[in-house]
Wavefront OBJ file of the C-alpha trace (Angstrom):
o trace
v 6.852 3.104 34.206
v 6.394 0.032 36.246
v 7.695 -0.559 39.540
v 8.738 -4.712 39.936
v 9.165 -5.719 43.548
v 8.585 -8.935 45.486
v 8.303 -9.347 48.827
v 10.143 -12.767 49.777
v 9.001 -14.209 53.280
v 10.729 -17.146 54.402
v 9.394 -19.468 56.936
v 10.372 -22.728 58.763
v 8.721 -24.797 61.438
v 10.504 -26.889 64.316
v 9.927 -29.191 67.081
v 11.473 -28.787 70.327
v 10.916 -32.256 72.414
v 13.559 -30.793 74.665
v 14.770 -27.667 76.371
v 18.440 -28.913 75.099
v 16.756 -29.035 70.874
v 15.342 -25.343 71.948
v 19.007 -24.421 73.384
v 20.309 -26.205 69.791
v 17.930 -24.401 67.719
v 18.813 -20.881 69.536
v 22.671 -21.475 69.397
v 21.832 -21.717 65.921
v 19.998 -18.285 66.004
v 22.556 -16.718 67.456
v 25.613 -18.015 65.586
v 24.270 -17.017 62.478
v 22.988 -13.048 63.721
v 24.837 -9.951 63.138
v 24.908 -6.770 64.748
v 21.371 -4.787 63.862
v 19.254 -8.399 63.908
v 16.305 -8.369 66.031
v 14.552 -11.545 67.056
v 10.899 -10.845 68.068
v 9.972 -13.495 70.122
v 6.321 -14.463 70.491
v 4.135 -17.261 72.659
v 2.013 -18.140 75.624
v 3.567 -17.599 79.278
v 6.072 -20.877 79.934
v 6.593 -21.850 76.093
v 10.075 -21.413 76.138
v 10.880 -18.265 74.904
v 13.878 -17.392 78.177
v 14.909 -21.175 76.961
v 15.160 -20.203 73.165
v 16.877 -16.571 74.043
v 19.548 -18.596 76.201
v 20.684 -20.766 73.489
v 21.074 -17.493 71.431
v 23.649 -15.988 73.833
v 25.424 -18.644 73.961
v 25.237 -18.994 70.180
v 26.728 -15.616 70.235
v 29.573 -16.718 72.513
v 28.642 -15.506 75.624
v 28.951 -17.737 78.768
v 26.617 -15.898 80.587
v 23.155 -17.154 81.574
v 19.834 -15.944 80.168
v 17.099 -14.691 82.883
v 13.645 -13.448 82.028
v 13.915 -9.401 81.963
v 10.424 -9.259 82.802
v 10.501 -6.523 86.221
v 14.270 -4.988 84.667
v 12.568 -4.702 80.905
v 16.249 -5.155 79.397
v 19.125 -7.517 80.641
v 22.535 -7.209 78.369
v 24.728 -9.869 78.046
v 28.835 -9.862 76.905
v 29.104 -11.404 73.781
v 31.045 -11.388 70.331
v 28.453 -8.414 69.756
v 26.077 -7.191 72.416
v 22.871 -8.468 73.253
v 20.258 -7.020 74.741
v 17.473 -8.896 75.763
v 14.062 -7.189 76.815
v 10.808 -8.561 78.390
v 7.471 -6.511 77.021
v 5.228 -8.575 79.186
v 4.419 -6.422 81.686
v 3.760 -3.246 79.563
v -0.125 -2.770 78.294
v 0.037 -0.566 74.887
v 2.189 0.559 71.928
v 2.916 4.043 73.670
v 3.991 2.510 76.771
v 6.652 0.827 74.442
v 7.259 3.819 72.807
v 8.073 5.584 76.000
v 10.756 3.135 76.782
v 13.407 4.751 74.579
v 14.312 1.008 72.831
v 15.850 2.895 69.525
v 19.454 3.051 70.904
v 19.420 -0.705 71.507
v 17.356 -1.429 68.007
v 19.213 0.355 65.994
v 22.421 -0.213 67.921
v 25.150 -2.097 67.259
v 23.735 -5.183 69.229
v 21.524 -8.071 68.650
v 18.053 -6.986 69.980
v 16.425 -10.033 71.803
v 12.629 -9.325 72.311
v 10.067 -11.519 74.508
v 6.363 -10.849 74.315
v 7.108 -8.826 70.818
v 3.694 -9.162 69.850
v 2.570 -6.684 72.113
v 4.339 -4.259 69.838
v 4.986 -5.441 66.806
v 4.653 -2.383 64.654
v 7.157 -0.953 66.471
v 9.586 -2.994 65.047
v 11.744 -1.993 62.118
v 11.097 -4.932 59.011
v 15.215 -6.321 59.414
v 13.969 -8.476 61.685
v 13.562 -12.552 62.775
v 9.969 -13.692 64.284
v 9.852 -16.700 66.652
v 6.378 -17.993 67.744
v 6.267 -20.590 69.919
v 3.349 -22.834 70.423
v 3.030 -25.532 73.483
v 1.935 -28.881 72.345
v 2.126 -30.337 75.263
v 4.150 -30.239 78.484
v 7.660 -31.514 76.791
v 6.611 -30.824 72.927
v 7.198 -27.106 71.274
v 6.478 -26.145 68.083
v 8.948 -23.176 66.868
v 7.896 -21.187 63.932
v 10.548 -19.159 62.614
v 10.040 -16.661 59.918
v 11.174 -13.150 58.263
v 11.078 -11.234 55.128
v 14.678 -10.316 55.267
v 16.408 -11.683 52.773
v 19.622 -10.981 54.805
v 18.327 -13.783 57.088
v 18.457 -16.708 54.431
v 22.126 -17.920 56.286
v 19.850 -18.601 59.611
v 17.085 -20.210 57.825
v 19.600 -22.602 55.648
v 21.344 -23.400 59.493
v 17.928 -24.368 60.898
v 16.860 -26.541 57.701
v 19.874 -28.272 58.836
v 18.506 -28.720 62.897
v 15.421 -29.615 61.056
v 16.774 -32.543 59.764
v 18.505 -33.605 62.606
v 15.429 -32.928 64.897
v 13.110 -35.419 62.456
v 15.745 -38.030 61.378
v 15.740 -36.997 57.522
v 18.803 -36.861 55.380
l 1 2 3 4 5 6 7 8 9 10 11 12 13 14 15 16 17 18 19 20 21 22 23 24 25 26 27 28 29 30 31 32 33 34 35 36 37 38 39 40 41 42 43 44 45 46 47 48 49 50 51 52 53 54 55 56 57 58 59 60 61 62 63 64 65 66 67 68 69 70 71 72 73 74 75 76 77 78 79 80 81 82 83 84 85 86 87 88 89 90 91 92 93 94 95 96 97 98 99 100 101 102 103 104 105 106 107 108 109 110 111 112 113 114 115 116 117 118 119 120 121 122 123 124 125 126 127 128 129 130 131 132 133 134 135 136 137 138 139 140 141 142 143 144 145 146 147 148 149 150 151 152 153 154 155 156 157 158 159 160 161 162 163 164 165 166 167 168 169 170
């Protein structure tokens, strides 16, 4: 017997000219994530990623204001769901993230919010979103958004939409 399967990886690319587009393109984010998403954010130091993970809380309907978890490791915010952001930049291997306990917020009934995720990334279960960031310059950020989650397609057909916005195109 044959076993079919395909692996479907979706993928879109942004530009942020503005922290307010990054805000826009993270309300987006987080209006569209259910309890059990985690977005693994990834990109240099001051590309935006505290910018991007404020526009998802308040895309998740929180008033409350993002700040970089970096020295606390996890910051949770009030939303329609929780949210738990966490900051891996300070921590130097996969067992240091291991030690951390993060599997009662990951598989949790929150939205998981992860900076510097590349430092860990196989620690990540697959049901997830990856943002990586790149700095084009001091105002311009290019957002590449991707996961193999089918589950995901509602976020990536709500960005399409920012897309066009964000370049002009019908």
């Amino acid at each position: 017997m044959k076993d079919n399967f395909r692996i479907h990886s979706m993928q879109i690319t942004l530009e942020s000219h503005a922290t307010s587009t990054t805000h826009e393109i993270g309300r987006t984010i987080g209006s569209k994530v259910v309890p059990g998403d985690i977005v693994l954010l990834s990109g240099s130091l001051g590309a935006g990623k505290t910018t991007l993970t404020q526009g998802i809380v308040w895309g998740l309907g929180s008033a409350e204001y993002a700040r970089s978890p970096t020295f606390v490791l996890v910051n949770e915010y009030d939303a329609r769901v929780p949210v738990y952001h966490m900051d891996l930049y300070r921590l130097d291997s996969f067992e240091e993230v291991d030690g951390l306990g993060l599997d009662d917020y990951l598989y949790g009934d929150g939205v998981c919010v992860i900076e510097w995720a590349d430092k860990a990334s196989s620690y990540f279960p697959e049901r997830h979103l990856s943002v990586f960031i790149r700095t084009v310059s001091d105002e311009i950020r290019e957002l590449t958004i991707e996961s193999c989650n089918t589950e995901l397609h509602s976020i990536f057909d709500a960005l399409g939409r920012i897309g066009a916005s964000i370049t002009g195109s019908a």
